[in-house]
C-alpha positions as CSV (number, residue, x, y, z in Angstrom):
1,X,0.0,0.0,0.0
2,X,1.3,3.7,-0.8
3,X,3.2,5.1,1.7
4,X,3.9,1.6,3.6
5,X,6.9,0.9,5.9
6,X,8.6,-2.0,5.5
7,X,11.7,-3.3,7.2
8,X,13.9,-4.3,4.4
9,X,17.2,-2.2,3.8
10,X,15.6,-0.9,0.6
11,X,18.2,1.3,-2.0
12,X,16.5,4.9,-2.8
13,X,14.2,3.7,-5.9
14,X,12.9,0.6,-4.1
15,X,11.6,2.7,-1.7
16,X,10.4,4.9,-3.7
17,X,8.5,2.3,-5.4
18,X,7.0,0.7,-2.6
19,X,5.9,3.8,-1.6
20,X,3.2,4.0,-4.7
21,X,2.4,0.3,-4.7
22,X,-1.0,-0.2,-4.7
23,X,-1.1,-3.5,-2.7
24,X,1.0,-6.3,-1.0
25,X,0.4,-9.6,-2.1
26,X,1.5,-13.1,-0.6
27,X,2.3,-16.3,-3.6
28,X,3.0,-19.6,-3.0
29,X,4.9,-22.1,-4.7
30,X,3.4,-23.4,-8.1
31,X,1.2,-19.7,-8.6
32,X,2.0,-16.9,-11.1
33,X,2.1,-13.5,-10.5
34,X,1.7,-13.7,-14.5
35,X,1.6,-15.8,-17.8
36,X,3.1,-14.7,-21.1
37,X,0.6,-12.7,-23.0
38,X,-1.5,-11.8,-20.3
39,X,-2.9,-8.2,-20.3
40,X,-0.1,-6.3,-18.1
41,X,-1.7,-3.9,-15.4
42,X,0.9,-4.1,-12.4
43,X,4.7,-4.6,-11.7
44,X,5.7,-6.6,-8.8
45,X,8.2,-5.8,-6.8
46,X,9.6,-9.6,-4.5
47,X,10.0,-8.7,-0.8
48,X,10.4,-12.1,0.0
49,X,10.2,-15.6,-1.8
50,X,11.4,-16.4,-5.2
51,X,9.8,-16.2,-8.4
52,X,11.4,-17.9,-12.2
53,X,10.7,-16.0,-15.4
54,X,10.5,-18.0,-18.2
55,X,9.7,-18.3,-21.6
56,X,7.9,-20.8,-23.5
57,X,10.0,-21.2,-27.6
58,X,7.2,-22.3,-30.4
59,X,8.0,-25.7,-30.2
60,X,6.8,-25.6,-26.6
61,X,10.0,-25.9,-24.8
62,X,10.7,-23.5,-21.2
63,X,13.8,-21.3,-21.3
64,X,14.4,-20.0,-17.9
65,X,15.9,-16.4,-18.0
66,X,15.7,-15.5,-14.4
67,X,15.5,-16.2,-11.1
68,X,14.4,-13.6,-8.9
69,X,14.7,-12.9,-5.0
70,X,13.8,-10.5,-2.8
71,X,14.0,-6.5,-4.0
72,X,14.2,-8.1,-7.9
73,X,11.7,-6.5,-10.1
74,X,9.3,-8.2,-12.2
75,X,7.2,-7.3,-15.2
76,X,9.1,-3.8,-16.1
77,X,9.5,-4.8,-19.5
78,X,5.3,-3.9,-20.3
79,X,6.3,0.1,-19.4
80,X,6.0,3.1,-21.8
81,X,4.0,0.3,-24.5
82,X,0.9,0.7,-26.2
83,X,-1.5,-2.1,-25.0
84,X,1.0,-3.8,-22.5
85,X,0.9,-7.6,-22.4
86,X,3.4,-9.6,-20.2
87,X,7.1,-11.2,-22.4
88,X,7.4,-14.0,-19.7
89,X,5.9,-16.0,-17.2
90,X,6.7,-15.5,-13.4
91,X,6.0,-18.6,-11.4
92,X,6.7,-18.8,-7.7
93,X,9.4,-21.0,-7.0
94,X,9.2,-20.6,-3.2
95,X,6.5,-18.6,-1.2
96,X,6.8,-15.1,0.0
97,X,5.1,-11.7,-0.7
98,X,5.5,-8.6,-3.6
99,X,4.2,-5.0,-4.1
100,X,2.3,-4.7,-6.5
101,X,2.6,-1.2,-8.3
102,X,0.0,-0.2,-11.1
103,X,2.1,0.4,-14.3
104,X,0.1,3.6,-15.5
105,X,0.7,4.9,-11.7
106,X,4.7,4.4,-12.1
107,X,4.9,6.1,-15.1
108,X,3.4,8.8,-14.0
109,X,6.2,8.8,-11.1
110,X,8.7,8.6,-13.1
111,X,7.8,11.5,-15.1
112,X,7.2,13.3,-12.2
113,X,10.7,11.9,-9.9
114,X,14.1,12.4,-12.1
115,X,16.2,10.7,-9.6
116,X,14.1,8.0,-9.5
117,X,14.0,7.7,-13.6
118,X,17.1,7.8,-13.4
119,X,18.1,4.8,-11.5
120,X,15.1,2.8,-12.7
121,X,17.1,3.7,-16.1
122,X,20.2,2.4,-14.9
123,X,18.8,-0.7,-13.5
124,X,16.9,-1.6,-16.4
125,X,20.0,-1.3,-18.4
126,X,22.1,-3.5,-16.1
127,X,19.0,-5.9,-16.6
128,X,19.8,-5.4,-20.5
129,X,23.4,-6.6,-20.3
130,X,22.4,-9.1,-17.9
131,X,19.9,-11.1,-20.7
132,X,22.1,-10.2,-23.6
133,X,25.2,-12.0,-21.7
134,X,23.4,-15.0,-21.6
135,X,21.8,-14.9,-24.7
136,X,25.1,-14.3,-26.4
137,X,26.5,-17.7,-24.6
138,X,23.3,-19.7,-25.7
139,X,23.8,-18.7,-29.5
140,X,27.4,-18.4,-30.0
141,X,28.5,-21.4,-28.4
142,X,25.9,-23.8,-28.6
143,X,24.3,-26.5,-26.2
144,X,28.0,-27.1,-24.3
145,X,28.2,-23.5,-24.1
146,X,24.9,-22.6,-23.0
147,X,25.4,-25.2,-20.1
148,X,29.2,-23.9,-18.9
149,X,27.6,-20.7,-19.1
150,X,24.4,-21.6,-16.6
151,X,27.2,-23.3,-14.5
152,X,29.7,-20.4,-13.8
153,X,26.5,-18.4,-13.4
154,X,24.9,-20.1,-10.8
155,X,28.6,-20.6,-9.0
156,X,28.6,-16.8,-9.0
157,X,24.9,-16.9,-7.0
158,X,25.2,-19.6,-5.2
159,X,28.7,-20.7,-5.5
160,X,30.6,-21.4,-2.1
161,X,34.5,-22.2,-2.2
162,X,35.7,-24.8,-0.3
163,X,39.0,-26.8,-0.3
164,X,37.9,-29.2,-3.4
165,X,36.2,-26.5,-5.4
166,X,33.1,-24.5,-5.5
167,X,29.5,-25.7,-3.8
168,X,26.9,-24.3,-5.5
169,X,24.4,-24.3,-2.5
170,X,21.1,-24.5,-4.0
171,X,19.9,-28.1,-5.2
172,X,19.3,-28.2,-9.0
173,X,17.7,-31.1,-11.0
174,X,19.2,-32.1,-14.6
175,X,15.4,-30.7,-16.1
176,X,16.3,-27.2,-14.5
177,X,19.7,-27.0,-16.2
178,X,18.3,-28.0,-19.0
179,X,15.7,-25.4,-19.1
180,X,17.9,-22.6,-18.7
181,X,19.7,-24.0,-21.3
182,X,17.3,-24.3,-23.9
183,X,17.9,-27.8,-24.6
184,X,16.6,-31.1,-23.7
185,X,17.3,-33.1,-20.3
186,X,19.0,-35.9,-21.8
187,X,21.7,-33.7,-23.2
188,X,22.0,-32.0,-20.3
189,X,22.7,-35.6,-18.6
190,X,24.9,-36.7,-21.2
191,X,26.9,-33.3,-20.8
192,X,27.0,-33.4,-17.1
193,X,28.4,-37.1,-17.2
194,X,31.3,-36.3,-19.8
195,X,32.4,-33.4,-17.2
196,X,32.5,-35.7,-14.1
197,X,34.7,-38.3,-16.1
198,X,37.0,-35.5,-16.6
199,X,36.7,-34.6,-13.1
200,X,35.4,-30.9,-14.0
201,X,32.5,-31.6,-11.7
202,X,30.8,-33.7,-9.2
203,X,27.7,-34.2,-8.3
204,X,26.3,-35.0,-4.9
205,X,22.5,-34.5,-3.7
206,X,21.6,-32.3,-6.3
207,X,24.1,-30.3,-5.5
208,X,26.9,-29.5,-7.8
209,X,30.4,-29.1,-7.0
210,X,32.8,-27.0,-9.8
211,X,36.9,-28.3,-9.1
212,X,37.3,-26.5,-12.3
213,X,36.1,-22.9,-13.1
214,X,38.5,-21.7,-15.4
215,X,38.2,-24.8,-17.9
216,X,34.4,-23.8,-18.3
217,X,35.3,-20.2,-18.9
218,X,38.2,-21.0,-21.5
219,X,35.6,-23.1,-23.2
220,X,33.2,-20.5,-23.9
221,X,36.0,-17.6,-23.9
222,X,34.5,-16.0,-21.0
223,X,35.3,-12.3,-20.6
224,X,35.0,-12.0,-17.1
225,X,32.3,-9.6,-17.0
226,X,31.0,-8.3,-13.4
227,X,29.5,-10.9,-11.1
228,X,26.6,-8.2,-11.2
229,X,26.2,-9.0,-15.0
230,X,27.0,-12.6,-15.1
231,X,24.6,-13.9,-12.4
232,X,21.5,-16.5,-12.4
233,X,19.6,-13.8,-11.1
């Protein structure tokens, strides 16, 4: 609601944003906040939870883009357009809560706030460079590189070093690699397994363990862009 407090550190234009929500709203895991091609009316803004944005291809198949946590914003993409309809899906991954601001209402705001067009602008283009990475990875290099790519970015999230390499700490089935990949699960499988026989990887619980980062960059020439760039997130 406008003018809410909430006790989240928030940065300058998250409060500002929460400030002209219109509503809070609490999810659960398996809803959407939205489906692809659904008339767009609201932006959400995750205070808690976590919510995957997706993309269904024409032959059916889910790409995942993102995965979002808490002060991520979702839906941005429908601003300043004629007849706004949601790019993506957002399903809720784990349950939590999000503001929900009315788009007409924010653009209004953002006419009327500089500073706060301002960093909206900034943030949307770090969210720019973010997508084009990966997209870049997924089409110049291929099914292998797509996958190297979705592993160094999830050991930049989630990534813990330890003694024999880095934990990614966040369990991961072979289906969700392969949908942020693009690609089916049995390649994904058959991808994984060839980088556990040469000892690249292991595997233990679903969780994934990296003794080799800089093979999987050399592989897809990684340029060592930002962790703020080259994230799952």
């Amino acid at each position: 609601m406008a003018g809410q407090e909430n006790p989240i550190n928030l940065t300058y234009e998250m409060s500002e944003l929460i400030k002209v929500s219109d509503r809070i709203i609490k999810f659960k895991k398996g809803e959407f906040l939205f489906r692809e091609g659904q008339e767009a009316k609201e932006m959400f803004i995750i205070l808690s939870g976590k919510v995957q944005i997706s993309k269904m291809n024409a032959e059916g198949k889910e790409l995942y883009l993102r995965l979002c946590n808490e002060n991520d914003i979702v839906g941005e993409l429908t601003l300043f357009t004629v007849g706004p309809r949601y790019l993506f899906n957002a399903k809720v991954v784990e349950d939590g809560e999000a503001a929900a601001v009315n788009i007409e209402n924010l653009e209004h705001t953002l006419f009327n706030n500089s500073k706060l067009a301002y960093q909206f602008l900034k943030w949307m283009n770090d969210h720019i460079r973010k997508t084009i990475t990966k997209f870049r990875d997924l089409v110049l290099h291929g099914k292998k590189g797509a996958l190297y790519s979705t592993l160094i970015r999830l050991s930049n999230s989630y990534g813990i070093q330890k003694d024999d390499g880095i934990h990614i700490n966040v369990s991961i089935t072979n289906q969700d690699l392969a949908n942020y990949c693009g690609t089916a699960r049995e390649s994904v499988s058959r991808m994984l397994g060839e980088l556990r026989d040469e000892r690249i990887i292991s595997i233990n619980k679903k969780r994934i363990i990296i003794h080799d980062l800089d093979y999987l960059k050399q592989q897809i020439d990684c340029e060592n862009c930002p962790i703020e760039y080259c994230n799952i997130e």
